[in-house]
C-alpha positions as CSV (number, residue, x, y, z in Angstrom):
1,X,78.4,153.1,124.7
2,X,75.4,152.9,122.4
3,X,72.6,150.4,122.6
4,X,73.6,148.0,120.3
5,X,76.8,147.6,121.3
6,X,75.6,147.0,125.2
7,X,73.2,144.2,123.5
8,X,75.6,142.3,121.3
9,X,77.4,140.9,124.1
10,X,74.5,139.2,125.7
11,X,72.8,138.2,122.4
12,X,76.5,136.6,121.6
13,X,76.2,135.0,125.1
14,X,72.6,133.9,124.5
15,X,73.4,131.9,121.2
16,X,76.5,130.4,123.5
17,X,74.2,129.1,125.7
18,X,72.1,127.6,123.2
19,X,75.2,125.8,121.2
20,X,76.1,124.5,124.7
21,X,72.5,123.3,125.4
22,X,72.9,121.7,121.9
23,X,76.4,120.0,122.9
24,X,75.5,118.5,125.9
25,X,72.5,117.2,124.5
26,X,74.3,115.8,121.7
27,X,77.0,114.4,124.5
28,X,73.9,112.7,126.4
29,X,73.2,111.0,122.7
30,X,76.1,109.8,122.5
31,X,76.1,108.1,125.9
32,X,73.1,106.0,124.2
33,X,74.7,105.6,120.9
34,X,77.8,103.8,123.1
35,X,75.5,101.9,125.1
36,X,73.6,100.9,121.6
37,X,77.3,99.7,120.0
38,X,78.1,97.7,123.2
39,X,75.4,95.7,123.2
40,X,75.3,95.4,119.4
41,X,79.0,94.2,119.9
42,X,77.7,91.4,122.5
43,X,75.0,90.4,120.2
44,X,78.0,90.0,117.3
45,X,79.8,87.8,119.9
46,X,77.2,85.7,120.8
47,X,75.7,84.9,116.8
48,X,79.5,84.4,115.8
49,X,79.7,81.4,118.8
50,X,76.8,79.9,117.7
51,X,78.6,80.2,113.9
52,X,81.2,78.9,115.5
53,X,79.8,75.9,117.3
54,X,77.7,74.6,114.4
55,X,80.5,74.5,111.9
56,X,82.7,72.7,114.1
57,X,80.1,69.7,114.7
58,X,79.3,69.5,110.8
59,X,83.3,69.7,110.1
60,X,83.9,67.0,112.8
61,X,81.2,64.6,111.3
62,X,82.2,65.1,107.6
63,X,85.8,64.5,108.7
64,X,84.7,61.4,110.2
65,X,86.1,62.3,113.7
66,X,83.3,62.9,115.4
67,X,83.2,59.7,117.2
68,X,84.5,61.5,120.4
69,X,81.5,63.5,120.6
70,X,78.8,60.9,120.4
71,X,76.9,58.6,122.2
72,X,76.3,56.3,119.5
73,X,76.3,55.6,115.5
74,X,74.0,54.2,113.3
75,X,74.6,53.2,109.7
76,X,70.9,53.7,107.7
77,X,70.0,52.3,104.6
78,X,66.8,52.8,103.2
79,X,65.3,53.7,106.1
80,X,66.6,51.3,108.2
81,X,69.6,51.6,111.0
82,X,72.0,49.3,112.1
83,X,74.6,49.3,114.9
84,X,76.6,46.5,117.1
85,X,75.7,46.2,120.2
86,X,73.4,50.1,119.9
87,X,69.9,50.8,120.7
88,X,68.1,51.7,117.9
89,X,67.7,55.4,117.5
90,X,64.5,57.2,118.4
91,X,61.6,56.4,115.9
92,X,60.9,60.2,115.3
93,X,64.5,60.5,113.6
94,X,63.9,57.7,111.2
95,X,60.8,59.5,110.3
96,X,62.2,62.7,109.8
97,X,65.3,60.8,107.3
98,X,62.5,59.3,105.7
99,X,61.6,62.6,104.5
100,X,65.1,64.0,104.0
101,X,66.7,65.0,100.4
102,X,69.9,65.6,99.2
103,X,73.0,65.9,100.5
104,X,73.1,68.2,103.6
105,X,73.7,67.6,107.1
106,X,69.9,67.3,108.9
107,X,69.8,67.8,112.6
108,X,67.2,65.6,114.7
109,X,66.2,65.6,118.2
110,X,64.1,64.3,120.6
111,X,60.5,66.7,121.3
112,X,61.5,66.3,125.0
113,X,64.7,67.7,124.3
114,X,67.1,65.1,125.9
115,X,68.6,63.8,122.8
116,X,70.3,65.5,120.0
117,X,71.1,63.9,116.8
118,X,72.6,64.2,113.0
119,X,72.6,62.6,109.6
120,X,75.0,62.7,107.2
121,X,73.5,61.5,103.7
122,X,76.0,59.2,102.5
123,X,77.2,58.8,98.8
124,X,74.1,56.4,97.7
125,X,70.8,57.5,97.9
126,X,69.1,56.0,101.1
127,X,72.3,55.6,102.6
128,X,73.9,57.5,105.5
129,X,75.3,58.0,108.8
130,X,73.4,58.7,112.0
131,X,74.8,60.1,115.1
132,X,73.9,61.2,118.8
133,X,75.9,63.4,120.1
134,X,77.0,63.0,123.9
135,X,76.3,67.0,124.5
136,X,78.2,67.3,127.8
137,X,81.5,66.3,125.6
138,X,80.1,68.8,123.1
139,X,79.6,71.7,125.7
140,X,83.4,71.1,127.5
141,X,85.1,70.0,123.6
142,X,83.3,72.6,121.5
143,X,81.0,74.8,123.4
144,X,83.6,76.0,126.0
145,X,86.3,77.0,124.1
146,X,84.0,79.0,122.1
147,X,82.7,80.7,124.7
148,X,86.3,81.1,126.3
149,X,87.8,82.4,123.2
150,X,84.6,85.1,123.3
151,X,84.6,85.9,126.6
152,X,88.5,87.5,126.8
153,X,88.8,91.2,127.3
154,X,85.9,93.1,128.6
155,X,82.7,90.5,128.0
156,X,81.5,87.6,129.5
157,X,80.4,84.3,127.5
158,X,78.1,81.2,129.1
159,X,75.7,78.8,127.9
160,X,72.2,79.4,128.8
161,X,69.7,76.3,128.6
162,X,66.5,76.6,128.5
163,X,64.2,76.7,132.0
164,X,66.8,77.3,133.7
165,X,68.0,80.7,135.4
166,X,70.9,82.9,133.8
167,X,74.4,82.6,135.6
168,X,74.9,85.4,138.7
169,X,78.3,86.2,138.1
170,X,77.1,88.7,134.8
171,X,74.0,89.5,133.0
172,X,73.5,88.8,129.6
173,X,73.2,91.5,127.3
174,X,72.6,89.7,123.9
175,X,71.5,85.8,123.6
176,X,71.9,83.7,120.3
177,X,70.5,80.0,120.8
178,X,72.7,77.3,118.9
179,X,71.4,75.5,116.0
180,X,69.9,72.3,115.5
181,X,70.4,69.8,117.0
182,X,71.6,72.2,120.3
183,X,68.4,74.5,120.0
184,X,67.7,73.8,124.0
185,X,70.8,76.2,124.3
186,X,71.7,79.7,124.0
187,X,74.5,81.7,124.1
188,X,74.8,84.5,126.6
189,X,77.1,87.1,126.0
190,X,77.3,90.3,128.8
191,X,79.8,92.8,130.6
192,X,82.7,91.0,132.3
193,X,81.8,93.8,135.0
194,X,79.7,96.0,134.8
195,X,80.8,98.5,137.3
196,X,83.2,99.2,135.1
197,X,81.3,99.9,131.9
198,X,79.2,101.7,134.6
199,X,81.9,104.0,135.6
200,X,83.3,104.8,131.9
201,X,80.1,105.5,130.7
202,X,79.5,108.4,134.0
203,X,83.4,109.4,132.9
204,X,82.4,110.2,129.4
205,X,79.2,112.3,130.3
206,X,81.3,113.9,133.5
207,X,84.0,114.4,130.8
208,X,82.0,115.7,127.4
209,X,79.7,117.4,130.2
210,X,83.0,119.4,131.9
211,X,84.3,120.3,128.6
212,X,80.9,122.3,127.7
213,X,80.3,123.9,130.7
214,X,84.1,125.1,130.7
215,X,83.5,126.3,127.0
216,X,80.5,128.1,128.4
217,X,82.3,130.0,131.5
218,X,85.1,131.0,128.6
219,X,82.6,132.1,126.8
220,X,81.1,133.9,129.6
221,X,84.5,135.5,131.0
222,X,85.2,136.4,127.8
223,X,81.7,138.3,127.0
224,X,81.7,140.0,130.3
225,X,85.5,141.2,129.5
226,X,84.4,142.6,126.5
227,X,81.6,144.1,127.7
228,X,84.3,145.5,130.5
229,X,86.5,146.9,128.3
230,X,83.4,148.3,125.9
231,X,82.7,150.2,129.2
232,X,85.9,151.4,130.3
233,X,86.4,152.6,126.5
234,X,83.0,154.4,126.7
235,X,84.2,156.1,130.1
236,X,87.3,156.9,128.9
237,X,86.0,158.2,125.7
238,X,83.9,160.5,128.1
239,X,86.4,161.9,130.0
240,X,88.9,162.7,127.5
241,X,85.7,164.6,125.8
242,X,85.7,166.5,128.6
243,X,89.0,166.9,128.9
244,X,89.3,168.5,125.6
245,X,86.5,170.8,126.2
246,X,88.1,171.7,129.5
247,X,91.5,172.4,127.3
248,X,89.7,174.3,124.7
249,X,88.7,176.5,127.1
250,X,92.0,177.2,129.2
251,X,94.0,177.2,125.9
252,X,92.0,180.4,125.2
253,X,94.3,182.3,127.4
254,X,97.4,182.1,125.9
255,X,95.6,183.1,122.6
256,X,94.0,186.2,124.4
257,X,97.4,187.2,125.5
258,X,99.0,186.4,121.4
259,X,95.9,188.1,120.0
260,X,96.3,191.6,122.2
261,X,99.8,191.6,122.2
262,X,99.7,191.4,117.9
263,X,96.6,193.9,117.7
264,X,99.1,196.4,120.0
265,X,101.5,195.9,117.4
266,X,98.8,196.3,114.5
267,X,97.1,199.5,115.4
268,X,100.7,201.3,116.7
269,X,99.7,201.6,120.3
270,X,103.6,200.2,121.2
271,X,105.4,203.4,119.8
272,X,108.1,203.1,122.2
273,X,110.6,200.3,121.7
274,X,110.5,199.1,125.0
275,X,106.7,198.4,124.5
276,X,107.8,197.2,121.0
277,X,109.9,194.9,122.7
278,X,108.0,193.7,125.1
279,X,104.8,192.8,123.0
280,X,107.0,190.6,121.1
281,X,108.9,189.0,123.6
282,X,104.7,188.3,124.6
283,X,103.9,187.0,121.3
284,X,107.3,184.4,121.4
285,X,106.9,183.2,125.3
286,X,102.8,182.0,124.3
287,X,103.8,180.7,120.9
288,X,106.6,178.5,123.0
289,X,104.2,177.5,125.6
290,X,101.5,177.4,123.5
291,X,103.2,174.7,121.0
292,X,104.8,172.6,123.6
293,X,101.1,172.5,125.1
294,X,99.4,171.4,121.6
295,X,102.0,168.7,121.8
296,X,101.3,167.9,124.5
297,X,98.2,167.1,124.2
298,X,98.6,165.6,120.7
299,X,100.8,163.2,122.3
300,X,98.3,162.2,125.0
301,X,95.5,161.4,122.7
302,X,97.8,159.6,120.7
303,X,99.0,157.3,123.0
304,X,95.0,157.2,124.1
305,X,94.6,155.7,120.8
306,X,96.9,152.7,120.8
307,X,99.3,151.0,123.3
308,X,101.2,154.0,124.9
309,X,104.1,151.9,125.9
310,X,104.5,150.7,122.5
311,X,104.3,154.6,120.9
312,X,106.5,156.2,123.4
313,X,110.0,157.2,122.8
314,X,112.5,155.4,125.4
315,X,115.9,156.0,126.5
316,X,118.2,156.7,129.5
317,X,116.3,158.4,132.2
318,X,119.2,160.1,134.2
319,X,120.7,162.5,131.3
320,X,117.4,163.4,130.5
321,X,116.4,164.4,133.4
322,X,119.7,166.3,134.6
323,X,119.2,168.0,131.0
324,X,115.7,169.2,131.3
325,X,116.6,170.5,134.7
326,X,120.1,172.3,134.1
327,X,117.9,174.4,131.2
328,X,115.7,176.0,133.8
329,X,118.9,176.4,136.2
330,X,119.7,180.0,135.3
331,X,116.1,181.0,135.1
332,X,115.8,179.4,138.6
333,X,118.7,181.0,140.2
334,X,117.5,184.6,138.6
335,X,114.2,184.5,140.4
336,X,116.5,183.3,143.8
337,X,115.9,179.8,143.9
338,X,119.0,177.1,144.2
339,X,118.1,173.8,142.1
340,X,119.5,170.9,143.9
341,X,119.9,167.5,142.2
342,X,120.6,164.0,143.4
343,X,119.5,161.8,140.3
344,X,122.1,159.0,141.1
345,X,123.5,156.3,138.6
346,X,120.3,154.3,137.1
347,X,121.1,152.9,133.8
348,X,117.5,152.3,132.6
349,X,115.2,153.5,130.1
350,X,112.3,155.3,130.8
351,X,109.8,157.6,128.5
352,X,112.2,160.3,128.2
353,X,109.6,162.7,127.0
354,X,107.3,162.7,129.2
355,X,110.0,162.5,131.9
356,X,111.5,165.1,130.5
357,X,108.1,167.4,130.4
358,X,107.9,166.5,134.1
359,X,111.2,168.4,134.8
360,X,110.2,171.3,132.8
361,X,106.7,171.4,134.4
362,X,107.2,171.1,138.0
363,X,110.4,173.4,138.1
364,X,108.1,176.0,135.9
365,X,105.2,175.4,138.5
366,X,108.2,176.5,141.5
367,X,109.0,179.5,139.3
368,X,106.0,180.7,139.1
369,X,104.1,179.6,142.7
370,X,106.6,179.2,144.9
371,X,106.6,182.5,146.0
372,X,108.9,183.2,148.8
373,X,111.1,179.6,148.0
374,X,114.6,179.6,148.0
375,X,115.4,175.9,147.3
376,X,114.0,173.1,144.8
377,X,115.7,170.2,144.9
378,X,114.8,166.8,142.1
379,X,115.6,163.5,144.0
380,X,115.4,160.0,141.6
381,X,115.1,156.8,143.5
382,X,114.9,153.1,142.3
383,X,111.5,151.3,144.2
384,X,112.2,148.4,142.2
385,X,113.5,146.8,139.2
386,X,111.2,148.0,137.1
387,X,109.9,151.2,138.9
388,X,111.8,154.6,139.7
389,X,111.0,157.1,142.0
390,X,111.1,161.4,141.6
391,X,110.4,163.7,143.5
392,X,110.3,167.5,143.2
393,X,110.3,169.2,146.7
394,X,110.5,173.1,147.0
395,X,110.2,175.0,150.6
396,X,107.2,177.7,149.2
397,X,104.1,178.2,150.7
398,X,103.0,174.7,149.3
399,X,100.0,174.2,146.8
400,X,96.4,176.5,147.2
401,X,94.2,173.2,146.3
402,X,96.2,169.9,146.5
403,X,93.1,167.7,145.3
404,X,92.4,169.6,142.2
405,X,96.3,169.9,141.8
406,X,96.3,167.5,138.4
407,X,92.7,168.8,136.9
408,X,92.8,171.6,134.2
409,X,91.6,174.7,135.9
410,X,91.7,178.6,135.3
411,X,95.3,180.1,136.8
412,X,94.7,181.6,140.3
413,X,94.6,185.3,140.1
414,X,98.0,187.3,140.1
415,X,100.3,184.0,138.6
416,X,101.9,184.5,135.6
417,X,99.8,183.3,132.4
418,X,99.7,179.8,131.7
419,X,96.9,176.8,130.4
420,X,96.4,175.4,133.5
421,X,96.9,172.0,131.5
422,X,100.3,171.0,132.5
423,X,100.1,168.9,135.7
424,X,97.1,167.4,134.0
425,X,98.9,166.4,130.7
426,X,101.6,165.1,133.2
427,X,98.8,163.2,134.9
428,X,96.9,161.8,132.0
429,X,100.5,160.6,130.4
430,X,101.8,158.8,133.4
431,X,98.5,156.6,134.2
432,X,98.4,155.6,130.2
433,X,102.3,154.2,130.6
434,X,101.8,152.4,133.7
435,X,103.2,155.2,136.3
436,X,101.4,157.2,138.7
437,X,102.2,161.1,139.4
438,X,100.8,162.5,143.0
439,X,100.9,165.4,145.6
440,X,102.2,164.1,148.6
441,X,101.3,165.7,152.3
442,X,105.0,166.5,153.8
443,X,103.9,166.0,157.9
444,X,106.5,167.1,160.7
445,X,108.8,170.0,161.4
446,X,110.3,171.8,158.4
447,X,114.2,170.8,158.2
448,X,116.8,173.4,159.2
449,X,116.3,176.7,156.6
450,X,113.1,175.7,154.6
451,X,110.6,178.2,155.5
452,X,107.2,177.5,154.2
453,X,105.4,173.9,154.1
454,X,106.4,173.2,150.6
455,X,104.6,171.0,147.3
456,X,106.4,167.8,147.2
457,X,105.3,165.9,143.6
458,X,106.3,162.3,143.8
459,X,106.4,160.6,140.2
460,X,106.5,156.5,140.0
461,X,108.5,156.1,136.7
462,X,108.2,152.5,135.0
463,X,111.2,151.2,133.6
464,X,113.1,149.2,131.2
């Protein structure tokens, strides 16, 4: 794996880390943006009672029905008040209608605060009608059902005056005092509970705060995978380099044997037929074996390059076996060895050519190394739905080198000419579908006529 391609997975994870930094921050903003509306929404509530409240006193006294809500009445005329049976209204009010223009409603109260009055100019100049309101009928008539109607849902409505100490049961979080003539009082408008605003608040940061740091372990997992599979791509990359140096090498024997056998023919060394004969029966066995390794091989790299299981050929597993074995029967029987096959009834699909390159390879291997045999039997197996189970047993003298059994390597001196690439091919092919291919140990007494200790190659087949 080069440099850059080790690097661009952490850089990748380093700007991750920073959009994430980013998102939370902008989460914890938005925690204070949501507090900010909240209390910009009791401020709204507490303006719109005070709305509220004003207009309903200035409706009830142009109406004429606001005698419910006073104290007492006064009619004034030029300057002066009259009233059965009423105390005169405080002197600072007649002052302030002395001064008063026009035709709108002018509030009056007392400095001390105890009183709180209106005028209504009347139709004639001079002439109107003066009021006290009665404010604890005004706070349970006018004030409370605002403040009720205000209140529902999630907030919490009161009347404040002023001195005196804010109700327990909530805390205010906006306050709008009343107009004249009910200046003394405010409106406070708060969190019906605030444990509760409390509590979704924490949820939305746990929330917004879970989401980012799951985005970032994703992002992690996912950078760390990649940087896996870069790896295992590099190491594989690797080893089938040196797999096709190692097959470079071994293939050079078969072409040894093809180029002497065609220069004998060339310069007329084979005079005789026999030899005649014989250096071309030479030049057809390593073409054969030659090809079918190239294939091979070709195969193996393919399936290297893609999805093997998607590029291999699949069909029933039982003929094809029983048909790559019964080719080698007579060759088997000529050299004294008796094939013996149990393959069973499995109707599944497996990769029939590798399976079928198994067959030929193994029962080749017995041909030419089992020196001595006289039986090779092929067993197949089910170990599960989806795996099968063959085994190629002969009673020879059993393998030279069982751990390097499945690595490309020279042929041992005196064996018949070969790559040396076959078990490996068989190897490489199996562990790129999903199967395994091993050399297992056979322990215990040999069974009644095998002579030697025997190779037993067990194969774990996947199926379909």
């Amino acid at each position: 794996m080069t440099r850059e391609g080790l690097r661009a997975p952490w850089v990748a994870l380093a700007a991750g880390a920073a959009l994430a930094a980013l998102a939370l921050g902008l989460a914890l903003w938005s925690k204070e943006l949501t507090k900010e509306a909240r209390r910009a929404e009791c401020s709204a509530r507490a303006q719109a009672i005070a709305l509220r409240v004003q207009g309903t006193l200035e409706e009830r006294l142009r109406a004429g029905s606001a005698r419910a809500l006073t104290r007492a009445e006064w009619n004034v005329k030029q300057g002066r008040s009259s009233a059965a049976g009423a105390q005169a209204p405080p002197a600072a009010w007649l002052t302030a209608l002395a001064r008063h223009e026009g035709s709108a409603t002018l509030p009056v109260s007392e400095a001390a605060g105890g009183r709180a009055g209106s005028y209504l100019p009347g139709a004639l100049p001079g002439e109107g009608l003066l009021v006290e309101w009665d404010l604890d009928v005004v706070e349970r008539e006018v004030v409370g059902p605002a403040l009720s109607e205000a209140g529902a849902g999630h907030y919490a409505a009161a009347l404040l005056l002023e001195g005196q100490p804010q109700p327990t049961s909530f805390r205010a979080r906006a306050q709008s005092p009343l107009f004249p003539p009910l200046g003394r009082w405010s409106v406070g408008v708060g969190f019906a509970d605030r444990s509760a605003v409390s509590r979704d608040l924490r949820l939305q940061t746990a929330l917004v705060g879970a989401l980012v740091l799951g985005l970032l372990l994703a992002l992690i997992a996912s950078l760390l995978a990649y940087s896996r599979r870069l790896r295992r791509r590099a190491h594989r990359a690797l080893v089938r380099d040196q797999f096709l140096v190692r097959a470079t090498h071994e293939l050079q024997t078969p072409l040894a044997l093809l180029r002497a056998a065609a220069e004998t023919l060339q310069s007329g060394a084979a005079s005789e037929p026999a030899d005649r004969e014989r250096c071309v029966a030479i030049v057809a066995r390593e073409e054969t074996r030659l090809t079918a390794t190239i294939h091979r091989l070709l195969r193996t790299l393919r399936w290297e390059s893609g999805e093997a299981a998607d590029l291999a050929r699949w069909g029933p597993l039982v003929p094809t076996l029983e048909a790559a074995a019964e080719a080698l029967r007579a060759a088997l029987e000529d050299a004294g060895l008796e094939l013996e096959l149990e393959l069973g009834s499995l109707e599944c699909e497996a990769p029939i050519d590798l399976a079928s390159d198994t067959i030929t390879e193994l029962l080749s291997n017995a041909l030419k190394h089992a020196s001595g045999a006289t039986r090779v039997s092929v067993r197949l197996s089910a170990l599960s739905p989806s795996r099968a189970l063959l085994e190629v047993q002969d009673d020879g003298p059993g393998l030279a080198s069982p751990g390097g059994a499945f690595a490309p390597a020279p042929q041992a001196v005196g064996a018949l000419p070969g790559s040396g690439l076959g078990l490996a091919l068989l190897k490489e092919g199996w562990t790129l579908l999903g199967g395994r291919i091993t050399h297992a140990e056979r322990g215990g007494p040999n069974p009644p006529g095998e002579r030697g200790p025997g190779a037993l190659i067990r194969v774990e087949i996947p199926l379909r």
